[in-house]
C-alpha positions in Angstrom: 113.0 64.7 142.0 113.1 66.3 138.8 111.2 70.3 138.4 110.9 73.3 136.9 113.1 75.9 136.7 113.5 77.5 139.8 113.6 81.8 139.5 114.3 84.1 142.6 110.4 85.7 142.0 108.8 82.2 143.3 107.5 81.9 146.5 109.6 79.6 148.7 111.3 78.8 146.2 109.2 76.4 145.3 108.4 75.6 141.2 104.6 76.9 140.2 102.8 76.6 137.1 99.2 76.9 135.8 96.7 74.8 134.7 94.4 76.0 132.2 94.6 78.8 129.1 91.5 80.2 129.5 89.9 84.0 128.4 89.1 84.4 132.0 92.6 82.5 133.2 94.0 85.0 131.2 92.7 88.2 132.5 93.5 87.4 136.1 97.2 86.7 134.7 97.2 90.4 133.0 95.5 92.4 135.9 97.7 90.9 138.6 100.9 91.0 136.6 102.1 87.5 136.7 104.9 86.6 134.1 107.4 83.9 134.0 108.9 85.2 137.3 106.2 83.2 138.9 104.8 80.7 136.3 107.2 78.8 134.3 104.5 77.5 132.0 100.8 76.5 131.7 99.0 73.3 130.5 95.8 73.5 128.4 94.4 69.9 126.8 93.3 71.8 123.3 96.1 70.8 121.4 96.3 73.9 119.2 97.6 75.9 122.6 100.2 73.9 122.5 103.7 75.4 121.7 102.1 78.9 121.9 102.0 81.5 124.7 99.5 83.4 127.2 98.1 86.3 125.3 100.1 89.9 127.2 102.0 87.6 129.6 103.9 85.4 127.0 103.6 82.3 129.5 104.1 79.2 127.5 101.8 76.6 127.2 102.3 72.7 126.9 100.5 69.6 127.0 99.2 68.2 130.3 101.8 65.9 130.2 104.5 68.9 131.1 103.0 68.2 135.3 104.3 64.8 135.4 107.4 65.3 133.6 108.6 68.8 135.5 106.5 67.8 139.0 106.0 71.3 139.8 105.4 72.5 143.5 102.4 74.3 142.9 99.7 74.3 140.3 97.4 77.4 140.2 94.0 76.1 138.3 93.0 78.9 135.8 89.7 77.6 135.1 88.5 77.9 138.4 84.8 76.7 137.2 86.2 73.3 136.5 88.0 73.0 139.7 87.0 70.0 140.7 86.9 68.0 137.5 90.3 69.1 137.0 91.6 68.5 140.8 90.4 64.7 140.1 92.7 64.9 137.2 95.4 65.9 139.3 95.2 63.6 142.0 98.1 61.4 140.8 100.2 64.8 141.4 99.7 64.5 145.2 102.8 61.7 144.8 104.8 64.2 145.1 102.9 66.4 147.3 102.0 69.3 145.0 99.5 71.7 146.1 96.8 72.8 143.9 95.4 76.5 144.5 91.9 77.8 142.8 92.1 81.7 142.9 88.6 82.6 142.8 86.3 83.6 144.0 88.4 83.0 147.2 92.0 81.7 147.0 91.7 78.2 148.0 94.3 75.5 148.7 94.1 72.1 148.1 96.7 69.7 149.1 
């Protein structure tokens, strides 16, 4: 099995990364303080995020692609309005049993 880089900040050791460069995405990642020690990168389908970074947290972001490639852990879903929509995108991510978590308005995990 092939994933991200591993860093001694992520839980379990496990690899986590985020879905979604959203505004709102991106407050929650300033407020709470969450860097590269806990996300290695984000995905965002808008092409022209691609190859930049999260705006205060300098997380990179890639093409959706980057999941399937890396088969991260974890994937916290920034866009927590599109939840769902965006869960049935990453169904074919339960292969490898990643677990997706949707941080508000409650934390929520879906396996």
């Amino acid at each position: 099995m092939t994933s991200a880089r591993v860093s001694p900040g992520h839980p379990a050791g496990r690899s986590v990364v985020g879905y979604g460069a959203p505004g709102k995405g991106n407050t929650l990642l300033n407020y709470c303080g969450i860097r590269t020690d806990l996300l290695d990168y984000t995905v965002d389908r808008n092409p022209y995020k691609h190859g930049r970074f999260t705006p205060g947290t300098r997380i990179p972001i890639h093409d959706p692609s980057r999941i399937a490639e890396t088969r991260p852990d974890v994937i916290l879903i920034l866009p927590w309005n599109l939840a769902d929509e965006i869960g049935r995108q990453l169904a074919y991510t339960r292969e490898w049993g990643a677990s997706l978590i949707v941080p508000i308005p409650s934390t929520t995990l879906i396996s």
